[in-house]
N, C-alpha and C positions, 0 to 999 in steps of 0.2 A: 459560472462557478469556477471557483480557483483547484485546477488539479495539481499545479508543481510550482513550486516556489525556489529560486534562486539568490543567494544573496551572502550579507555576512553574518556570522551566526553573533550574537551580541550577548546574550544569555543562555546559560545553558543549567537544567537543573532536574533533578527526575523528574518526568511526568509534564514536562514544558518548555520551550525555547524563545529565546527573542529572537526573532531573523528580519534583518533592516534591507529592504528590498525597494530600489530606487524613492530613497528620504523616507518610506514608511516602515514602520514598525508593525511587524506581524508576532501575537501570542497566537503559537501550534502548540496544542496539546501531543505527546509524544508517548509511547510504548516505553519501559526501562530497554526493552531491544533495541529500540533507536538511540536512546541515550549514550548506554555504552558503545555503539558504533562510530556518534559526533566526536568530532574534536573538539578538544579546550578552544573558548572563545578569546581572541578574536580568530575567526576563519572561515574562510568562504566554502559554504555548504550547498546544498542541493537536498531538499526535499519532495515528495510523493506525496499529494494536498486530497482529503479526504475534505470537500466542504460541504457541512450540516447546519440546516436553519431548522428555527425551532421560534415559537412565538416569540420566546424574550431573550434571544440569543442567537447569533453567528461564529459557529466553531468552527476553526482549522483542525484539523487532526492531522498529522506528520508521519511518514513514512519513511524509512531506509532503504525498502525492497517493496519490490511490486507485490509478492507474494505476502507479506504482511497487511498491504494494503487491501488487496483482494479477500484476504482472510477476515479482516477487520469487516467489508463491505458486508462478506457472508454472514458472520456473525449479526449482524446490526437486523438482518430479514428475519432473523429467532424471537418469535413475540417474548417479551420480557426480557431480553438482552438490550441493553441501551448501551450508551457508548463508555460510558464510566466501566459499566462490566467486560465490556467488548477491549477495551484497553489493558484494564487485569488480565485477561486470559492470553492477550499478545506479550503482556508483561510477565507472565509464569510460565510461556511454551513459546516455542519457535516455530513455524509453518511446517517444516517437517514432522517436527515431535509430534505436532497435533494432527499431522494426515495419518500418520502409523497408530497415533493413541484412534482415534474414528474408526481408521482401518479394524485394527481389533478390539473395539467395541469396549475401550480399556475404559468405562466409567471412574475407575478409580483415580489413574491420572491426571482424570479434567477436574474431578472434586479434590486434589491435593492444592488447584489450585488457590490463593485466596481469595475469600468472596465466592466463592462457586462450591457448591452442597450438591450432595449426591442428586436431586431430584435436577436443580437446573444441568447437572453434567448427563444425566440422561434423556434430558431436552435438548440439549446442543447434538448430540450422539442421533435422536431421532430425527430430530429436522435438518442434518447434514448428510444421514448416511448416503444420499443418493446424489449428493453434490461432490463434483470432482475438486478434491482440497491440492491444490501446487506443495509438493513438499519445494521449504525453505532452500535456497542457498544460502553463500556468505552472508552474513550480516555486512552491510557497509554503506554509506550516504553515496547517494549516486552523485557521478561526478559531472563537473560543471560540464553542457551539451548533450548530457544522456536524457534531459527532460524535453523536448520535442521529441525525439527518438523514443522514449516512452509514452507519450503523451498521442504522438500516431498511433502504436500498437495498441493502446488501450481504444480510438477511435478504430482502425481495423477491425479487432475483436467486436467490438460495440454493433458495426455494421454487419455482423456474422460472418466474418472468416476464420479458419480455424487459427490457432495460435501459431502453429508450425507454416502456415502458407501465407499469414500476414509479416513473420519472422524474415522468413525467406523472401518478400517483395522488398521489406525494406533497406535487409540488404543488399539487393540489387540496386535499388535504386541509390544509397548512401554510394556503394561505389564509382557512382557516375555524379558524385559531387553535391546530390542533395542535403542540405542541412536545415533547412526553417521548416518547421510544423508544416508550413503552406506546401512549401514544394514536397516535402517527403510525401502527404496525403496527395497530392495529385499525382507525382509519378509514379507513387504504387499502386493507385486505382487504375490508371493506365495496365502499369505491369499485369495488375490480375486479370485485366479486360483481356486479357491476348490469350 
């Protein structure tokens, strides 16, 4: 499965990017949050790779921030949220906006989005309240080497450690010269062994 994508961005448009990632051409479908984050093409980008099969289809979905990313995934486990909706709602609120709208139970916030009516905004509201939502930081494409370095944490997390103590292996171990996916996951499963 494609989690992060590296390359130069070739297309850029709401809702889609072209990214030419050694000779090939990748269509990622994108949030207007990530959009206004990219730079005008041409430019070497970095994205956060959401990959979904479906019987007559293989989607990219694009990311700026983990926290969108992660929001997106959330969003996608809500029976009747598919990805088209799951993108609107990243396209109308930012990861912050939508932990505080959750937090207080602001139905009205989720339904201003569009595409989303009061009934699915008190479906999203029921089947999240007990999920921990990351409020958003900056908006911004991660830059070029941050995608192993995310791409471990998100493996970390994956094997159940907490966020803060897979954080803290990694950079430990970055400090001691780790940089490829391989070596980051092996000297931070060392680190946490001890």
């Amino acid at each position: 499965m494609i989690g992060f994508l590296e390359g130069e961005l070739l297309e850029k448009g709401p809702g889609q990017v072209m990214l030419k990632v050694g000779g090939v051409g990748y269509r990622v479908l994108i949030p207007l949050s990530t959009f206004y984050a990219l730079p005008e093409p041409p430019a070497r980008v970095s994205l956060l790779i959401h990959t979904r099969m479906q019987e007559d289809a293989l989607n990219l979905y694009g990311f700026s921030s983990q926290e969108e990313k992660e929001l997106f995934q959330q969003l996608l486990n809500i029976p009747r949220i598919g990805a088209r909706m799951a993108l609107n709602i990243l396209s109308g609120i930012n990861p912050g906006e939508f932990a505080e709208a959750l937090a207080q139970r602001d139905f009205r916030r989720l339904a201003g989005i569009p595409g989303i009516g009061k009934k699915s905004a008190e479906r999203i509201v029921l089947e999240l309240k007990d999920k921990k939502i990351a409020p958003g930081g900056p908006r911004r494409p991660a830059a070029p080497g941050e995608g192993p370095l995310q791409d471990a944490l998100s493996a970390l997390i994956n094997l159940g450690y907490p966020k803060n103590l897979a954080e803290k292996a990694l950079d430990a171990v970055r400090s001691h010269g780790a940089e490829t996916l391989e070596e980051l996951l092996r000297q931070s499963l060392k680190w946490l062994s001890k």
